[in-house]
KOLPA-114988 format. One record per residue (C-alpha): residue in one letter; chain; x, z, y. Coordinates in Angstrom, 2 decimals, always signed. Layout:
@residuo:A cadena:A c1:X c3:Z c2:Y
...
***
This chain:
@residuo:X cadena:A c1:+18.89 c3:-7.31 c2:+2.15
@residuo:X cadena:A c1:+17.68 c3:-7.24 c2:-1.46
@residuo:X cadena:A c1:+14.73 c3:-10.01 c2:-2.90
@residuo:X cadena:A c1:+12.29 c3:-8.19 c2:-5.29
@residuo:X cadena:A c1:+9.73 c3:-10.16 c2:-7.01
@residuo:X cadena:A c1:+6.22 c3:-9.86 c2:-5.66
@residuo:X cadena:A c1:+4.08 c3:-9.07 c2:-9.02
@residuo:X cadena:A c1:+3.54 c3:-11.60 c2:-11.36
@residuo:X cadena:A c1:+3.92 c3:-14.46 c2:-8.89
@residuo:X cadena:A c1:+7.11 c3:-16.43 c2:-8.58
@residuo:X cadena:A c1:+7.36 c3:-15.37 c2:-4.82
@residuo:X cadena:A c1:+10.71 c3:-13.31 c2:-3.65
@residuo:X cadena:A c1:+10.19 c3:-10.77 c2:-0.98
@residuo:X cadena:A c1:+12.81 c3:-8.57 c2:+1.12
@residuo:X cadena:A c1:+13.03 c3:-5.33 c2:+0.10
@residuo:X cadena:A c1:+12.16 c3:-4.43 c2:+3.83
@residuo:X cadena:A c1:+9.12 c3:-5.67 c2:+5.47
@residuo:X cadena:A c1:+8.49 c3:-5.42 c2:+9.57
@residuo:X cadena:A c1:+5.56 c3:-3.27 c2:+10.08
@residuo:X cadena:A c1:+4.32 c3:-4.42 c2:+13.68
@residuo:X cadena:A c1:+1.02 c3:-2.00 c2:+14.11
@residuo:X cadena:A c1:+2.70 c3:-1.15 c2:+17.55
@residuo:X cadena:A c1:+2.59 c3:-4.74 c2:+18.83
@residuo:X cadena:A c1:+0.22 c3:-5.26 c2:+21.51
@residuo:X cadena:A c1:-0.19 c3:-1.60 c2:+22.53
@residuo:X cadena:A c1:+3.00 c3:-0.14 c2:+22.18
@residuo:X cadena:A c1:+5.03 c3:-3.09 c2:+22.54
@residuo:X cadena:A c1:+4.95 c3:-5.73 c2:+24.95
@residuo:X cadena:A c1:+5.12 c3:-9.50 c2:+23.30
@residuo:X cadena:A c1:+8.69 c3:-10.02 c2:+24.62
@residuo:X cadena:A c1:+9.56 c3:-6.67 c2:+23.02
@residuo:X cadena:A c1:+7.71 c3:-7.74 c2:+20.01
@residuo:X cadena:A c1:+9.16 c3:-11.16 c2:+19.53
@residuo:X cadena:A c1:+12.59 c3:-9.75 c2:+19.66
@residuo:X cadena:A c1:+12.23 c3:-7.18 c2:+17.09
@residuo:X cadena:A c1:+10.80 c3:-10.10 c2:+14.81
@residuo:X cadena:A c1:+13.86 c3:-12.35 c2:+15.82
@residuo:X cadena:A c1:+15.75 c3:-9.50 c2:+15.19
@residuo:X cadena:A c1:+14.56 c3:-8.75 c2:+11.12
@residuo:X cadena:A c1:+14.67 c3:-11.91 c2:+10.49
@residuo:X cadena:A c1:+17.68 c3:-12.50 c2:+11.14
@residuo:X cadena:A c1:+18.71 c3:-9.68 c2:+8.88
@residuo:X cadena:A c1:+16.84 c3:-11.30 c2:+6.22
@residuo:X cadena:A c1:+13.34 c3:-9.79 c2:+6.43
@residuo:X cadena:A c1:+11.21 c3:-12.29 c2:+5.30
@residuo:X cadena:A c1:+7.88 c3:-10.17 c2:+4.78
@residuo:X cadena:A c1:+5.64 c3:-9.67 c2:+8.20
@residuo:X cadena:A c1:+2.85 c3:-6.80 c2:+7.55
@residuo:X cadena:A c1:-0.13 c3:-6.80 c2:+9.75
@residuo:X cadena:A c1:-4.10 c3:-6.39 c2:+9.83
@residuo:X cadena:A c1:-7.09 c3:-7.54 c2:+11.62
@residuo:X cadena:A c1:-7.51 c3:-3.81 c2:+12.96
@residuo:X cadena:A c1:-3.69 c3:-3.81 c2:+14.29
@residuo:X cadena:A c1:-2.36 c3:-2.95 c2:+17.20
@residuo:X cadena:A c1:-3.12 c3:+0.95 c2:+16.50
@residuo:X cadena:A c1:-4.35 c3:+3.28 c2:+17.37
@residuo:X cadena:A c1:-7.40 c3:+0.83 c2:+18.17
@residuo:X cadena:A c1:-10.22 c3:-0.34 c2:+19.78
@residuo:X cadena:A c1:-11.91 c3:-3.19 c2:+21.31
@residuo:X cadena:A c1:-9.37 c3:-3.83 c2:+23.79
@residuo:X cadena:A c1:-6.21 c3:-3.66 c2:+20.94
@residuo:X cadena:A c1:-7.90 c3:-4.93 c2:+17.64
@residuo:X cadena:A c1:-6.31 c3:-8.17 c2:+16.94
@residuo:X cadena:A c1:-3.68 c3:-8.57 c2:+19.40
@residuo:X cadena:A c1:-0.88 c3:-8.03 c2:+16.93
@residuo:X cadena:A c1:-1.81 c3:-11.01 c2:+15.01
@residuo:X cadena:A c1:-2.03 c3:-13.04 c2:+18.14
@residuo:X cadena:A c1:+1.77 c3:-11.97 c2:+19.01
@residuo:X cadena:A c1:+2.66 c3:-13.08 c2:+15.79
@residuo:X cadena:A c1:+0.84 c3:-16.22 c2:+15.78
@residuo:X cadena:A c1:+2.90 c3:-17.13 c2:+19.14
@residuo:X cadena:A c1:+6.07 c3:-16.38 c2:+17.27
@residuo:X cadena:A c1:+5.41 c3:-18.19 c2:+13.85
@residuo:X cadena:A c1:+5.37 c3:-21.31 c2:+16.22
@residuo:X cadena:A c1:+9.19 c3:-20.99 c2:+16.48
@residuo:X cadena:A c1:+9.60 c3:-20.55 c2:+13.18
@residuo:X cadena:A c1:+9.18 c3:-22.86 c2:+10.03
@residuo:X cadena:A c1:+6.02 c3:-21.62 c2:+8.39
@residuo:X cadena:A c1:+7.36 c3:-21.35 c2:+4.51
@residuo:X cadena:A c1:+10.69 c3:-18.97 c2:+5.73
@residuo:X cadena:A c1:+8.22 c3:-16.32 c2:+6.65
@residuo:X cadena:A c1:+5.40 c3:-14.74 c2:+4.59
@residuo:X cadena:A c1:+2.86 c3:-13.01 c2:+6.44
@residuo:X cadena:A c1:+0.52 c3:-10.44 c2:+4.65
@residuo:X cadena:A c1:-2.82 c3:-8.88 c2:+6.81
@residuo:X cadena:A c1:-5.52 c3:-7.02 c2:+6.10
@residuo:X cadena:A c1:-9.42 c3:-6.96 c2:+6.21
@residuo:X cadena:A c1:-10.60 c3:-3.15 c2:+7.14
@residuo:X cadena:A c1:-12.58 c3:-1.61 c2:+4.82
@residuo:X cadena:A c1:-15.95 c3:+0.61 c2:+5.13
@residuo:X cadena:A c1:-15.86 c3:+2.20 c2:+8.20
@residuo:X cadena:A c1:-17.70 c3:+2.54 c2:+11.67
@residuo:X cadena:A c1:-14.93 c3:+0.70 c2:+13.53
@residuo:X cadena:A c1:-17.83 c3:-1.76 c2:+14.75
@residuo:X cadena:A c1:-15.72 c3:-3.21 c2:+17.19
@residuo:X cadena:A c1:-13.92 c3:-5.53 c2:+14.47
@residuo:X cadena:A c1:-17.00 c3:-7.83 c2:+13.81
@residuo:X cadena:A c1:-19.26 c3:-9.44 c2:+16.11
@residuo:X cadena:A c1:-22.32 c3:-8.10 c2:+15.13
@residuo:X cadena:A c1:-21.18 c3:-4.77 c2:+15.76
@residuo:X cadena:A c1:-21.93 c3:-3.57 c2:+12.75
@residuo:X cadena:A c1:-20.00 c3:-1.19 c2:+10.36
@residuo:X cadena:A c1:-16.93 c3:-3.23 c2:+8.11
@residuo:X cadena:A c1:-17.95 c3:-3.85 c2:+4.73
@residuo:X cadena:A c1:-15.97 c3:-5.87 c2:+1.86
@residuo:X cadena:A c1:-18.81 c3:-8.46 c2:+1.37
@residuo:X cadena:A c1:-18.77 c3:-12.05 c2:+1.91
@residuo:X cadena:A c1:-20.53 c3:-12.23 c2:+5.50
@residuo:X cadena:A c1:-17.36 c3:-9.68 c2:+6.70
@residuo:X cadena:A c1:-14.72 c3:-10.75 c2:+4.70
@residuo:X cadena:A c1:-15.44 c3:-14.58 c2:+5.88
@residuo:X cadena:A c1:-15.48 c3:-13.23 c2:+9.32
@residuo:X cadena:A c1:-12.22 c3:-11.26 c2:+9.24
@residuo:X cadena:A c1:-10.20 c3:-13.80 c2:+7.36
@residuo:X cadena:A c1:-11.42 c3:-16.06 c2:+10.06
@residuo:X cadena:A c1:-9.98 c3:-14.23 c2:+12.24
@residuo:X cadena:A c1:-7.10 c3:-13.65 c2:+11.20
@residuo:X cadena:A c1:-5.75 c3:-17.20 c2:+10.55
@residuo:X cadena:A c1:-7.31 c3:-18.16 c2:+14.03
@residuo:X cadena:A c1:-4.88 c3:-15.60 c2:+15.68
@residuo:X cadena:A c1:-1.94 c3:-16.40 c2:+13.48
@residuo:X cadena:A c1:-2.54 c3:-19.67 c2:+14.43
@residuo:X cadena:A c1:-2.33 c3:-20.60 c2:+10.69
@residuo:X cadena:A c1:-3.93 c3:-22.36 c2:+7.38
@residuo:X cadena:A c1:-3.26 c3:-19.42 c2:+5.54
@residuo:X cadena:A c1:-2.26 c3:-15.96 c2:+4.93
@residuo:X cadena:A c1:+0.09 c3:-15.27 c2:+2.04
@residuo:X cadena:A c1:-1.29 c3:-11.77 c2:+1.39
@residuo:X cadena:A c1:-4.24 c3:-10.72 c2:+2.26
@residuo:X cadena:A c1:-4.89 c3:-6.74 c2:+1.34
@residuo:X cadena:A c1:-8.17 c3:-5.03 c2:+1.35
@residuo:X cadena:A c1:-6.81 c3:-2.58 c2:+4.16
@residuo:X cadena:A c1:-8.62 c3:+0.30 c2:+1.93
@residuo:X cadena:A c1:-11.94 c3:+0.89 c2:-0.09
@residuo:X cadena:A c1:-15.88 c3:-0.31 c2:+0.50
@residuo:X cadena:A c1:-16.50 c3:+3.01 c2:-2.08
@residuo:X cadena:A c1:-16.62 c3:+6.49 c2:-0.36
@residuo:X cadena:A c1:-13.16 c3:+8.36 c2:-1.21
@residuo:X cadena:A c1:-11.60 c3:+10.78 c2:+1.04
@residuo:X cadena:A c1:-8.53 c3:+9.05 c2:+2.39
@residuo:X cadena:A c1:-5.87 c3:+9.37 c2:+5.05
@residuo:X cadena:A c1:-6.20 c3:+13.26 c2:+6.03
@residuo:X cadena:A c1:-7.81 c3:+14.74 c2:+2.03
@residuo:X cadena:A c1:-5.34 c3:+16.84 c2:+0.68
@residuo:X cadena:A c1:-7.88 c3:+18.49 c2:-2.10
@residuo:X cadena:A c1:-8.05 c3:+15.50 c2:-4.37
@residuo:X cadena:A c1:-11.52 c3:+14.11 c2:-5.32
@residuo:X cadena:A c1:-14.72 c3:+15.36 c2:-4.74
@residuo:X cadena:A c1:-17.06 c3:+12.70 c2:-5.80
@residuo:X cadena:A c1:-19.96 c3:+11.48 c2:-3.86
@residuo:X cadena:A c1:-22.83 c3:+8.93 c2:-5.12
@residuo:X cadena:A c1:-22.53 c3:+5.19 c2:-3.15
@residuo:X cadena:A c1:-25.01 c3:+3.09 c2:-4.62
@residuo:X cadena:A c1:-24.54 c3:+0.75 c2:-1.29
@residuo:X cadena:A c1:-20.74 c3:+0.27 c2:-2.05
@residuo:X cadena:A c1:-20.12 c3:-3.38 c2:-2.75
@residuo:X cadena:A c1:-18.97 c3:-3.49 c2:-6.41
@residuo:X cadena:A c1:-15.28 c3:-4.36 c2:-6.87
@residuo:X cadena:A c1:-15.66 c3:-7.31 c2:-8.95
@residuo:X cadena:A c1:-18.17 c3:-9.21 c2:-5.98
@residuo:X cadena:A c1:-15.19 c3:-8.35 c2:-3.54
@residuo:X cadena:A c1:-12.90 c3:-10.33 c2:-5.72
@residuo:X cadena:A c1:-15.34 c3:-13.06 c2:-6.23
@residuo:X cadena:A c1:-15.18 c3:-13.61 c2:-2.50
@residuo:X cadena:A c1:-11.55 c3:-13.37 c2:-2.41
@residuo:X cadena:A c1:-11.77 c3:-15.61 c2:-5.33
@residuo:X cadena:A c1:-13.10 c3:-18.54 c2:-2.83
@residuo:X cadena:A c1:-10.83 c3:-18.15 c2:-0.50
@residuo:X cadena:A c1:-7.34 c3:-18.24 c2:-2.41
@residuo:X cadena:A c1:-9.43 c3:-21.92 c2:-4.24
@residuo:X cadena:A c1:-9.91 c3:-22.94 c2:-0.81
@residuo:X cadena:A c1:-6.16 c3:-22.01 c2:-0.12
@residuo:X cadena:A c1:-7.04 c3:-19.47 c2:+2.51
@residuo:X cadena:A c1:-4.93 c3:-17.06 c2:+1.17
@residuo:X cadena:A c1:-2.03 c3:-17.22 c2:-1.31
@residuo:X cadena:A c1:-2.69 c3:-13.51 c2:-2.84
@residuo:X cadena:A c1:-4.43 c3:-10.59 c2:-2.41
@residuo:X cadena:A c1:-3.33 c3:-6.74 c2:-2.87
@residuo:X cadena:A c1:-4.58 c3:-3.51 c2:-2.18
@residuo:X cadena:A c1:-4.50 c3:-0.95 c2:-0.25
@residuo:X cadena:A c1:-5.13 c3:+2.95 c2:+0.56
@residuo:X cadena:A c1:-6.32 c3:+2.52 c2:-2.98
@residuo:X cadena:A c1:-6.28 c3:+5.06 c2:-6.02
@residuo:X cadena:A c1:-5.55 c3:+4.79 c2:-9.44
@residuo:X cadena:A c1:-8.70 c3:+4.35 c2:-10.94
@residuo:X cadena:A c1:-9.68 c3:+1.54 c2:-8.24
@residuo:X cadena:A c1:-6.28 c3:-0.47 c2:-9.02
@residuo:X cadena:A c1:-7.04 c3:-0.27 c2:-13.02
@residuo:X cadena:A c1:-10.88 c3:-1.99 c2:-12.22
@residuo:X cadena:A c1:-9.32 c3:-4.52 c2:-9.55
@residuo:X cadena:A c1:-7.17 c3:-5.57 c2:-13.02
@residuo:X cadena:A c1:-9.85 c3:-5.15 c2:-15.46
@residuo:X cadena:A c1:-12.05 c3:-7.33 c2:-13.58
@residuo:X cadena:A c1:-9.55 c3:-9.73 c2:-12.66
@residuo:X cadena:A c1:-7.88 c3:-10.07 c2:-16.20
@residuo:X cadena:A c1:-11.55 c3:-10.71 c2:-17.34
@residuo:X cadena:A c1:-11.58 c3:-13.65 c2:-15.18
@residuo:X cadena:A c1:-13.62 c3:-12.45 c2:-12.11
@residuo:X cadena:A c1:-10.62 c3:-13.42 c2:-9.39
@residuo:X cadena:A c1:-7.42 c3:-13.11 c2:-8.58
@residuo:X cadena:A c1:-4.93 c3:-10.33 c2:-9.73
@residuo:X cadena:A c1:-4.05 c3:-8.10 c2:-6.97
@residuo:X cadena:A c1:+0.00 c3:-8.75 c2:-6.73
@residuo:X cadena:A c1:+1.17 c3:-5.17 c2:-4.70
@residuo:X cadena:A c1:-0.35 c3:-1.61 c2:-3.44
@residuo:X cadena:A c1:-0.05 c3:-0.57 c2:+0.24
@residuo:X cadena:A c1:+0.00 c3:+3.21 c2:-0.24
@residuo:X cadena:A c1:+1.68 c3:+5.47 c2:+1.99
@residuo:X cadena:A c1:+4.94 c3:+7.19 c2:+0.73
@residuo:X cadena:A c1:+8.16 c3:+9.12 c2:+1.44
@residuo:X cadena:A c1:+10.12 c3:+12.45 c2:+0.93
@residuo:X cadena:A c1:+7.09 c3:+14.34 c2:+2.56
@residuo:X cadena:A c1:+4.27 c3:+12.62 c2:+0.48
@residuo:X cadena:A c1:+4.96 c3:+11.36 c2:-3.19
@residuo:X cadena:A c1:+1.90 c3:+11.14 c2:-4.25
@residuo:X cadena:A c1:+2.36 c3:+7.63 c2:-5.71
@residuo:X cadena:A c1:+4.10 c3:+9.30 c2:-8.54
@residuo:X cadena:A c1:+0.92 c3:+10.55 c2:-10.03
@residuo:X cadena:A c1:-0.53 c3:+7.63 c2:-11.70
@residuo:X cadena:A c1:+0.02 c3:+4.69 c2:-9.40
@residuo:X cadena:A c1:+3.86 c3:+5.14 c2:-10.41
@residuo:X cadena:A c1:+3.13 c3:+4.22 c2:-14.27
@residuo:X cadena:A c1:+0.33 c3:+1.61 c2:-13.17
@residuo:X cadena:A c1:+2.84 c3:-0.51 c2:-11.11
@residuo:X cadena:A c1:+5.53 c3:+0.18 c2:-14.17
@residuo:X cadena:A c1:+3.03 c3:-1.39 c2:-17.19
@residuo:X cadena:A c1:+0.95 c3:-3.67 c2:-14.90
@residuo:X cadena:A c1:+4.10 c3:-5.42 c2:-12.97
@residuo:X cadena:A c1:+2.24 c3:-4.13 c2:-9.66
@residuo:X cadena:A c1:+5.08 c3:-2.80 c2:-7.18
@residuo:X cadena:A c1:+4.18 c3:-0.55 c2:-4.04
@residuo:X cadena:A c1:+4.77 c3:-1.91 c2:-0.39
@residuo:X cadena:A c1:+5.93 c3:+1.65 c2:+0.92
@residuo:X cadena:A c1:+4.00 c3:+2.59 c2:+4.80
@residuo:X cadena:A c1:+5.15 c3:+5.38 c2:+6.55
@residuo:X cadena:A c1:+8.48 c3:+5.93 c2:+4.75
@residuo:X cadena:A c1:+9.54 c3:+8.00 c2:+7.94
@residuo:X cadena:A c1:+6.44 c3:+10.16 c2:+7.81
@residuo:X cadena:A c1:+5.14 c3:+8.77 c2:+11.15
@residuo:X cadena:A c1:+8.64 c3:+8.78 c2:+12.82
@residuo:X cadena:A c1:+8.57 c3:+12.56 c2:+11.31
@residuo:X cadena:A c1:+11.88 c3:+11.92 c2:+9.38
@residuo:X cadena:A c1:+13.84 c3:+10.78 c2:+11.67
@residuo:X cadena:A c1:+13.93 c3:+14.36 c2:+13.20
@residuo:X cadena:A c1:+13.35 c3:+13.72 c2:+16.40
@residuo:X cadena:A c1:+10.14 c3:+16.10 c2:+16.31
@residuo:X cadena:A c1:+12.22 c3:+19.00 c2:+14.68
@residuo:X cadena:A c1:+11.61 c3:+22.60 c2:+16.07
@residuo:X cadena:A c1:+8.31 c3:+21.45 c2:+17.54
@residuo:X cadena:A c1:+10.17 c3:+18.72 c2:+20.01
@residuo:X cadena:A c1:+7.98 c3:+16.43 c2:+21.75
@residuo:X cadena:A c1:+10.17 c3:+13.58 c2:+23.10
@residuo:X cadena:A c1:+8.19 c3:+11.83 c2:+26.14
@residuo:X cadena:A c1:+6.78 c3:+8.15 c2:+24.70
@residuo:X cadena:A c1:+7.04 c3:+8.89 c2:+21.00
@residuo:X cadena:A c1:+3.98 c3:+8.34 c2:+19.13
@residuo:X cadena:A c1:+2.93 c3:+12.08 c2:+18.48
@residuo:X cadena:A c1:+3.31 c3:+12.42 c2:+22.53
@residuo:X cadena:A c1:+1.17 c3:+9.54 c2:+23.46
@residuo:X cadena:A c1:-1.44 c3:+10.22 c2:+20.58
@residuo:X cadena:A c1:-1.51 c3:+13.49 c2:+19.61
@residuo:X cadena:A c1:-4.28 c3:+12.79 c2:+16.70
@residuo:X cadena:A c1:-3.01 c3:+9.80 c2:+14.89
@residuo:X cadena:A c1:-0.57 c3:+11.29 c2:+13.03
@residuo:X cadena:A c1:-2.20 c3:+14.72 c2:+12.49
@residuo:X cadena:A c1:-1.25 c3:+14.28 c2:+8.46
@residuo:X cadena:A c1:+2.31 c3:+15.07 c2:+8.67
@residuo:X cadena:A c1:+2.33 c3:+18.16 c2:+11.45
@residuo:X cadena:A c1:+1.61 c3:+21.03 c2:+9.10
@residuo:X cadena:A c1:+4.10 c3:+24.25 c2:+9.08
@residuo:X cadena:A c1:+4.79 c3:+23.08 c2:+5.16
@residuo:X cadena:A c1:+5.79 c3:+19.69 c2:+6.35
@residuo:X cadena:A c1:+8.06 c3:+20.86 c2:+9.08
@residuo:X cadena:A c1:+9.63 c3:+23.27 c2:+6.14
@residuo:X cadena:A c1:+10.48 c3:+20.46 c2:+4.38
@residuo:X cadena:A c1:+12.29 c3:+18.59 c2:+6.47
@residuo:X cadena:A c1:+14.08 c3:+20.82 c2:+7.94
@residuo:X cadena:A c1:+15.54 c3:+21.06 c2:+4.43
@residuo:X cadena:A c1:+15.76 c3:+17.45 c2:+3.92
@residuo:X cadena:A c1:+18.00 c3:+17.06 c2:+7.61
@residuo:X cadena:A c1:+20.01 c3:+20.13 c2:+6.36
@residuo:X cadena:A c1:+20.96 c3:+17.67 c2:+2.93
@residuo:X cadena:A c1:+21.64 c3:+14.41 c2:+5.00
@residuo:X cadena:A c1:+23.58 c3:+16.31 c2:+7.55
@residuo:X cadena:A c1:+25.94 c3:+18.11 c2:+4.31
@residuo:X cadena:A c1:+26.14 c3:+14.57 c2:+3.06
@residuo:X cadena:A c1:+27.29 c3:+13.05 c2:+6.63
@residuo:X cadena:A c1:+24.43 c3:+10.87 c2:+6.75
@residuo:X cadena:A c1:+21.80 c3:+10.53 c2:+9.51
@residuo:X cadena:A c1:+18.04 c3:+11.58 c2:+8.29
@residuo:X cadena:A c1:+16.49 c3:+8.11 c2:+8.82
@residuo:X cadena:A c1:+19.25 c3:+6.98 c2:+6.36
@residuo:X cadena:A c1:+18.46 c3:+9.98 c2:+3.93
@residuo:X cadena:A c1:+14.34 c3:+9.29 c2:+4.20
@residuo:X cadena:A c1:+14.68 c3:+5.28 c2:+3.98
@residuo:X cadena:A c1:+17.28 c3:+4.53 c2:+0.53
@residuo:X cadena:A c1:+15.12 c3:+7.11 c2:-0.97
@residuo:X cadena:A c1:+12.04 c3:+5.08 c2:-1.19
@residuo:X cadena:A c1:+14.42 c3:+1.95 c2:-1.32
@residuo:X cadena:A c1:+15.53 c3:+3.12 c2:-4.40
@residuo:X cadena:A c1:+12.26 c3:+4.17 c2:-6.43
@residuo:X cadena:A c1:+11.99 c3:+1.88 c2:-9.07
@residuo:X cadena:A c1:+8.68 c3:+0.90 c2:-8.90
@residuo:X cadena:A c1:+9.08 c3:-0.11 c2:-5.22
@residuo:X cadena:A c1:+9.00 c3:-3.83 c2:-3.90
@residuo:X cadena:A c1:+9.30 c3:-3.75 c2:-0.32
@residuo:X cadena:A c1:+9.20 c3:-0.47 c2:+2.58
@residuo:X cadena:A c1:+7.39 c3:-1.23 c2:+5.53
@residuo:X cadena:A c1:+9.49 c3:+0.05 c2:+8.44
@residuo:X cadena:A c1:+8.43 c3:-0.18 c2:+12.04
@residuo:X cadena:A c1:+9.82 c3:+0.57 c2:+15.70
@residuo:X cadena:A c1:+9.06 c3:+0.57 c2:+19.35
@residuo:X cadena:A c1:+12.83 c3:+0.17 c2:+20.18
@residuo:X cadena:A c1:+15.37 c3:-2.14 c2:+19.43
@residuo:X cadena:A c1:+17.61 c3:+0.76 c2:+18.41
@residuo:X cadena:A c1:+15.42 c3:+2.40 c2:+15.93
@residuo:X cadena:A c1:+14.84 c3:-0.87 c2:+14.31
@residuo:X cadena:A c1:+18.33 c3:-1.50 c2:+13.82
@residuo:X cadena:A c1:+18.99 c3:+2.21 c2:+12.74
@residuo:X cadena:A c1:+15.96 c3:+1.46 c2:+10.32
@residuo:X cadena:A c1:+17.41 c3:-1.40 c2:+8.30
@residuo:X cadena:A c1:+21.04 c3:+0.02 c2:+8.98
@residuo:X cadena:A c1:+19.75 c3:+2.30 c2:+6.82
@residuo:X cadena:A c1:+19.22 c3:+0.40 c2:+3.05
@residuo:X cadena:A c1:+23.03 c3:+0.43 c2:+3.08
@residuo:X cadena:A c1:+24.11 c3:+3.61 c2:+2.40
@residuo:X cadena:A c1:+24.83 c3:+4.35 c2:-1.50
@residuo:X cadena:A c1:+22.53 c3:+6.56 c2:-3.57
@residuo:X cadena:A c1:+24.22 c3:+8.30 c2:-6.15
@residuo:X cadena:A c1:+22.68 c3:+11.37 c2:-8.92
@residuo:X cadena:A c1:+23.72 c3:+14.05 c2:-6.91
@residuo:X cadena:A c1:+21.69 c3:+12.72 c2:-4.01
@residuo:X cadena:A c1:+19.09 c3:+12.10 c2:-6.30
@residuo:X cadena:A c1:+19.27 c3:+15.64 c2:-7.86
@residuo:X cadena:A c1:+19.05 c3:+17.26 c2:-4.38
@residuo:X cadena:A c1:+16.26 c3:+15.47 c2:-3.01
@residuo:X cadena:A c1:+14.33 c3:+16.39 c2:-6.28
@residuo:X cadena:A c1:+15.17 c3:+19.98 c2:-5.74
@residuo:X cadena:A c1:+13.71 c3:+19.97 c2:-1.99
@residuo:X cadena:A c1:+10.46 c3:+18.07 c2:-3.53
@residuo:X cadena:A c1:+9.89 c3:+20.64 c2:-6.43
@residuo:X cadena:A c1:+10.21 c3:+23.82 c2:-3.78
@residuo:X cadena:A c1:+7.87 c3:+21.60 c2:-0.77
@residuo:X cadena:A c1:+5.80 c3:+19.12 c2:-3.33
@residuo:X cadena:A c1:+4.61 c3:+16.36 c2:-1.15
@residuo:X cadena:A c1:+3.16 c3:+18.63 c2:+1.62
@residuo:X cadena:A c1:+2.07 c3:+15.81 c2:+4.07
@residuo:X cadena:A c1:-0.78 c3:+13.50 c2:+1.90
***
């Protein structure tokens, strides 16, 4: 296990974070307090979750992640492990806030979901907090044709978001904030405003990426290069999609895809399935497993700082950091970049 520095701060972070979004739905707190035991005793020393976690979600699921957490940080001493969450966005999940209203990055919800959060983590404060992804109307998650731009006078302007956030990292809250599900040109204003003063610099981006969607190369990649602002890789299996287990249109019973057939809708087109076919046809010439192929690829980007990996079983979480040891070399490198330019990032 590799330490990376987190941004500009002095803080050192594993080059592999736990993702835990299945904790509290998925997996049972036993289940989930073992795989935590587990990375961390490989040397993971980053914890990723959100208000909105376990997922997929819903009254009955939002939140109980952190609470599983919260139970385990008791066993642990509270400056070994750093623990980044996130407050949701603009959306209509009006189950996250009392007042059942929609989420919005303003100070009434913001107060309300870091709150929250340190209440179920059963802490003083979060080390990262993200902005799980905009207030401003952008196609995201599923928009694979780019922009189209809509007017949002309501959206709550970036700088007031970081003037909230602002408070909270004075009142020692939170250590840092970061972004995520963001684009290029709202990670250049979160650093305009801040480097004018307005709060604090945003330290990493949470944007999805792997073999199947590169799209962090396209702008993001050179931001994170000049502005010392890595990317905490999600989904650098493509939603359990490169590990091959879903090859040939298999279906095993309990996998993700099985039990919700809609959640990971973004990486189950016929170009997607193309492309790894052709990336499990590489690993297996190279007498490697896919998983290993999929995860020292993003390992080894050089504007990453930490890949968020995540299992439901003890075996695919071992496989999963297992993985960060196999050696990379410019053949590899070549052939991978060959698959990409044939299939260009067909799952966004």
């Amino acid at each position: 296990m590799q330490c990376r520095t987190l941004g500009k701060t002095e803080l050192k972070v594993s080059n592999v974070s736990l993702g835990t979004m299945t904790f509290g739905r998925q997996n049972s707190e036993p289940e989930s307090h073992e795989q935590l035991d587990y990375a961390f005793s490989r040397g993971v020393n980053f914890i990723d979750t959100a208000e909105l976690y376990a997922v997929p979600s819903g009254p009955e699921f939002a939140g109980e992640t952190e609470k599983i957490i919260g139970n385990w940080l008791k066993t642990k001493s509270r400056d070994d492990v750093m623990i980044a969450s996130k407050v949701a966005g603009r959306s209509n999940m009006d189950f996250l806030r009392e007042s059942h209203s929609e989420t919005r990055l303003n100070k009434e919800q913001i107060t309300a979901a870091l709150e929250g959060s340190l209440k179920r983590l059963d802490t003083d404060y979060i080390d990262v907090y993200y902005l799980h992804w905009p207030d401003r109307k952008i196609g995201l998650f599923a928009d694979s044709f780019g922009y189209e731009h809509q007017e949002d006078p309501g959206a709550i302007p970036i700088e007031e978001t970081l003037s909230i956030l602002d408070g909270f990292q004075k009142a020692g809250k939170i250590r840092h904030i970061a972004v995520s599900n963001e684009t290029p040109w709202g990670v250049m204003k979160y650093l305009e405003h801040s480097n004018n003063g307005v709060g604090p610099r945003p330290t990493i981006i949470q944007n999805a990426y792997s073999l199947i969607n590169r799209l962090f190369e396209h702008g993001l990649a050179e931001i994170a290069a000049r502005e010392d602002i890595g990317l905490a890789a999600y989904s650098p299996l493509g939603g359990g999609s490169l590990t091959g287990k879903y090859t040939n249109g298999a279906l095993p019973k309990g996998s993700r895809r099985e039990r919700f057939p809609g959640f990971t809708t973004r990486y189950q087109s016929n170009h997607t399935a193309e492309a790894i076919l052709k990336y499990e046809k590489l690993a297996r010439e190279r007498g490697i497993s896919l998983t290993q192929l999929a995860q020292k690829f993003v390992d080894t980007r050089p504007f990453m700082t930490t890949n968020i990996i995540g299992a439901t079983t003890m075996d695919q979480l071992k496989e999963n950091i297992d993985a960060f040891e196999i050696e990379w070399d410019d053949e590899l490198e070549a052939a991978v970049n060959k698959i990409h330019r044939e299939n260009p990032s067909p799952a966004p």
